[in-house]
C-alpha positions in Angstrom: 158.3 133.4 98.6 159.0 132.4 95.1 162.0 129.8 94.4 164.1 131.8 92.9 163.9 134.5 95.4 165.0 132.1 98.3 168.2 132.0 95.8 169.5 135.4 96.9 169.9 134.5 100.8 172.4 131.7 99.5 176.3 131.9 100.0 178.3 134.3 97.5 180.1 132.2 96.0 177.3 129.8 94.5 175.3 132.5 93.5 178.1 134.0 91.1 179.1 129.9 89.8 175.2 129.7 89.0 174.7 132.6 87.0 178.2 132.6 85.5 177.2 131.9 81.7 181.1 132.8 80.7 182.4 130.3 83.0 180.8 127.5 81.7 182.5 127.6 78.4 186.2 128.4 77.7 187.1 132.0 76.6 187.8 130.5 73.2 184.4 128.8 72.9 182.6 132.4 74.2 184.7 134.0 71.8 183.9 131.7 68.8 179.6 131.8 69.7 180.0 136.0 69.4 181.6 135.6 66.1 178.9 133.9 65.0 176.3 135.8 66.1 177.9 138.8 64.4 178.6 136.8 60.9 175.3 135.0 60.9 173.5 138.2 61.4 175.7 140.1 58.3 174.4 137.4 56.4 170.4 138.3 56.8 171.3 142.0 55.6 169.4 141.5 52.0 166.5 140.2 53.8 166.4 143.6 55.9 163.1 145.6 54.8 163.2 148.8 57.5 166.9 149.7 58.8 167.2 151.6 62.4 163.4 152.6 62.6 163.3 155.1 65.9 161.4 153.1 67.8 161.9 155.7 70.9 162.2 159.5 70.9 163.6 160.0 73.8 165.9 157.4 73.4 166.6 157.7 70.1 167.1 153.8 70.0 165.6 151.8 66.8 164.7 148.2 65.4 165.6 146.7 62.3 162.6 144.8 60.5 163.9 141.7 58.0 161.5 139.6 56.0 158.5 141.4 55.7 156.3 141.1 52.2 153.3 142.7 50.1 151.2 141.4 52.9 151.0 142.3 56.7 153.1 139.5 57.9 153.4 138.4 61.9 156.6 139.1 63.5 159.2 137.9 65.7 160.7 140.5 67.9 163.8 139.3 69.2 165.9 140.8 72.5 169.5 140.4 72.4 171.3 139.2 75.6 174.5 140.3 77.2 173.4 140.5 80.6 172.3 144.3 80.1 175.9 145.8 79.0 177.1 144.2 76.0 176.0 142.9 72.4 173.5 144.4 70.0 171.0 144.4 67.3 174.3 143.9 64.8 174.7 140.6 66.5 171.4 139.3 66.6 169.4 138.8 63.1 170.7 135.7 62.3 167.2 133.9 62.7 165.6 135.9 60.2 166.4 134.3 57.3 164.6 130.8 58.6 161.7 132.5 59.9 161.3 134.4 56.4 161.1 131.2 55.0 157.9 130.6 56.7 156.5 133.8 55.8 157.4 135.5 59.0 159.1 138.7 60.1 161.7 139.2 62.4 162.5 142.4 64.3 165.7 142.8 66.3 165.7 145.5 69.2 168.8 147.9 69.8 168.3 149.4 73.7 171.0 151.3 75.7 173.2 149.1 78.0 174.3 149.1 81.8 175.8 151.2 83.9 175.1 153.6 81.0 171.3 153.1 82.2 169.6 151.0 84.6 167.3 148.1 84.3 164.2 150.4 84.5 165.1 152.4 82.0 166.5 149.2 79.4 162.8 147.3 80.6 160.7 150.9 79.3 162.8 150.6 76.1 161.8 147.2 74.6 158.4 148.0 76.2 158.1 151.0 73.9 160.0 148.9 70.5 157.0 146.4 71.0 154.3 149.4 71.4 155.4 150.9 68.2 155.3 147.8 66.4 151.4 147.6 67.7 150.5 151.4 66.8 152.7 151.5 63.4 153.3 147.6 62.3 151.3 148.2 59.1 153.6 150.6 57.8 156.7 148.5 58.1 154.5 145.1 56.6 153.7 144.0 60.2 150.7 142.0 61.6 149.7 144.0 65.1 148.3 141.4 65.9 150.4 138.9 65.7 153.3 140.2 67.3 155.6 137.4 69.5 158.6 138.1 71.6 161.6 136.1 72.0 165.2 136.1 73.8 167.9 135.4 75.5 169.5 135.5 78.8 169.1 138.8 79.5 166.8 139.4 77.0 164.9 136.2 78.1 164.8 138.5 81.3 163.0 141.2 79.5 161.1 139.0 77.3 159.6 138.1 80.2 159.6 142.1 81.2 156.9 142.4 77.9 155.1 139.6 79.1 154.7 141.1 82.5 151.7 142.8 83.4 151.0 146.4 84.6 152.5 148.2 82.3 150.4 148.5 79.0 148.4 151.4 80.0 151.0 153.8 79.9 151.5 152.8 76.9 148.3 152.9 75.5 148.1 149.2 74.0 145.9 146.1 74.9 147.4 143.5 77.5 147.0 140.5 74.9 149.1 142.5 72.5 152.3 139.6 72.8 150.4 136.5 71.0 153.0 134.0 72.1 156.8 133.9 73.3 159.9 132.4 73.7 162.3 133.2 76.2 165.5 131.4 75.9 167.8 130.8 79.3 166.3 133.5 80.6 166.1 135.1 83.9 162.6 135.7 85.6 163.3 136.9 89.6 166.0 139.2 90.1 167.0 138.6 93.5 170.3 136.6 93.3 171.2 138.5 90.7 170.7 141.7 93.3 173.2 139.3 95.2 175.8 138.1 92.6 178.7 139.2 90.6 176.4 141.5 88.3 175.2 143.8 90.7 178.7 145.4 90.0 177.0 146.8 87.0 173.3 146.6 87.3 172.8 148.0 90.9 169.5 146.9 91.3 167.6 148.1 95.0 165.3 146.6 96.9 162.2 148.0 94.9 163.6 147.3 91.3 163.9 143.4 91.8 160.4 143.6 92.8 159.1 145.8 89.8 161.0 144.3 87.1 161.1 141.0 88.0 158.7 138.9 85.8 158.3 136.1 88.0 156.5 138.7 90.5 154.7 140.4 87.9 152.3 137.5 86.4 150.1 139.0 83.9 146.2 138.7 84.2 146.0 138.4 80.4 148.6 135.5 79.5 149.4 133.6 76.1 151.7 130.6 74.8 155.0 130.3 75.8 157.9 128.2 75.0 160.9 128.3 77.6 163.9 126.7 76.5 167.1 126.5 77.7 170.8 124.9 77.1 171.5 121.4 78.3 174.8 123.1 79.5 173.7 126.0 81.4 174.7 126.9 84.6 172.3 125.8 87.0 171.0 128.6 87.8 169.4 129.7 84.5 167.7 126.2 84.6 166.6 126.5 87.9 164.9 130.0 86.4 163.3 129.1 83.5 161.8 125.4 85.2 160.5 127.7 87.8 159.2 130.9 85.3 157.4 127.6 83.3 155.7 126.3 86.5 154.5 129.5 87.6 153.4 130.8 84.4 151.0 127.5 84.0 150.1 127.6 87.9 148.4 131.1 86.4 146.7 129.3 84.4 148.2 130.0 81.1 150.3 127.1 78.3 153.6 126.9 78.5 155.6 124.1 77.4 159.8 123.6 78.6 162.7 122.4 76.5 165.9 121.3 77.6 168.3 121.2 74.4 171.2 118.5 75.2 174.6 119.2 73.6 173.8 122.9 73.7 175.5 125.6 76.0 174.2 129.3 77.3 175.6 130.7 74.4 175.2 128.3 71.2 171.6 127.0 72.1 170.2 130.8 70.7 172.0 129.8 67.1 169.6 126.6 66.9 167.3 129.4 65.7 169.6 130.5 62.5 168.8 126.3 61.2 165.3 124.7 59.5 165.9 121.2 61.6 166.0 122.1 65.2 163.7 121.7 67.8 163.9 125.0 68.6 163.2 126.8 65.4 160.8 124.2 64.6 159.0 125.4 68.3 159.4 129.0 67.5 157.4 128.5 64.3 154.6 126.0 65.3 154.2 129.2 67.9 154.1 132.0 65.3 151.9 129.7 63.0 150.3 126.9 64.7 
């Protein structure tokens, strides 16, 4: 049994303190982080090349594509957090304008949000953003084949739900189609989660921690990762993403871990918006290196 899955037969109470990102920052502090998010993002609208492409049909959700060129240009798909109900693509293009600067595209993922959906449906979303970005990258400037995935909390969860195995066929695309990712205080086995405060809206069963779980779904086909995460997380994102990086190389595949001191759940992610951070400086020696 996996680490993290021994998490959910723990008490109540320390299961919701561990995965309480809100509650490790004041309500002003959380407040502040999702203004920025939203402002930093309005600011990388002139770099946008391809608004609200349909990325879905049954869906209808889309993906907006900033910083792509005359050239087929390798692209950064990033998926927002929220823990499944909350936030949006409108709050989550503000590294776009720092990875453009290195010649690299960014694409930001809308999906529909809990209890509106479940966690299957969400997880088939981004699955299909990244498989039209491999069948039809060309015609928005994109390199199929050098797509990477990156995100956080939540969407560090379904990072990690791309990164998964099993699910390409379906979707008719190759299992080495992600090059490289980097899931930020993410979340990688579902079962205390099954067992905490968010089952309220996520009401994940039995079989659902098991299928969409990426901890239990190690790919056969892996690629570089970088797992980060907040000096100042709750411990139970850290305990995730140490655990997600030790299993990932026990499969025999690179992963390196970064813990980024002075930085909490929710301002670590805005590292990426700034040239001279470790973690923008990772991101790209991943796209580019």
């Amino acid at each position: 049994m996996s680490v993290l899955a021994e998490e959910a037969g723990w008490p109540r109470e320390i299961i919701d303190r561990d995965y309480s990102a809100r509650a490790s920052v004041t309500p002003e502090v959380f407040e502040a982080e999702m203004r920025k998010y939203r402002r930093r993002s309005e600011e990388m609208r002139g770099l946008a090349t391809h608004l609200d492409v349909v990325y879905d049909a049954e869906s209808g959700q889309t993906i907006d594509i900033y910083g792509t060129g005359a050239e087929l240009r390798p692209v950064f798909v990033f998926i927002h957090g929220g823990y499944w109900r909350m936030l949006s693509k409108h709050d989550s293009a503000f590294m776009a304008g720092m990875l453009a600067s290195h010649g690299i595209a960014t694409a930001v993922v809308d999906y529909r949000l809990a209890p509106e959906v479940t966690l299957e449906e969400i997880v088939r979303e981004v699955r299909a953003a990244v498989s039209l970005l491999w069948k039809n990258g060309r015609a928005y400037g994109i390199d199929p084949d050098r797509i990477y995935v990156g995100g956080s909390s939540a969407g560090g969860h379904l990072t990690g739900a791309v990164l998964s195995g099993g699910w390409h066929d379906v979707f008719g695309i190759p299992e080495n189609v992600i090059r490289g990712a980097m899931p930020i205080s993410g979340l990688f086995h579902l079962a205390p989660i099954a067992k905490s405060f968010v089952q309220g809206w996520i009401k994940l069963d039995d079989g659902m921690v098991e299928r969409l779980s990426p901890a239990a779904n190690m790919p056969r086909v892996g690629c570089p990762i970088v797992v980060a995460y907040a000096g100042g997380e709750p411990a139970g994102f850290k305990r995730q993403s140490m655990e997600y990086d030790r299993l990932w190389r026990a499969a025999g595949f690179p992963s390196q871990l970064i813990e980024t001191k002075g930085r909490n759940h929710f301002d670590v992610l805005l590292d990426l918006a700034s040239e001279d951070t470790e973690l923008s400086r990772m991101l790209v020696q991943l796209i580019k290196g």
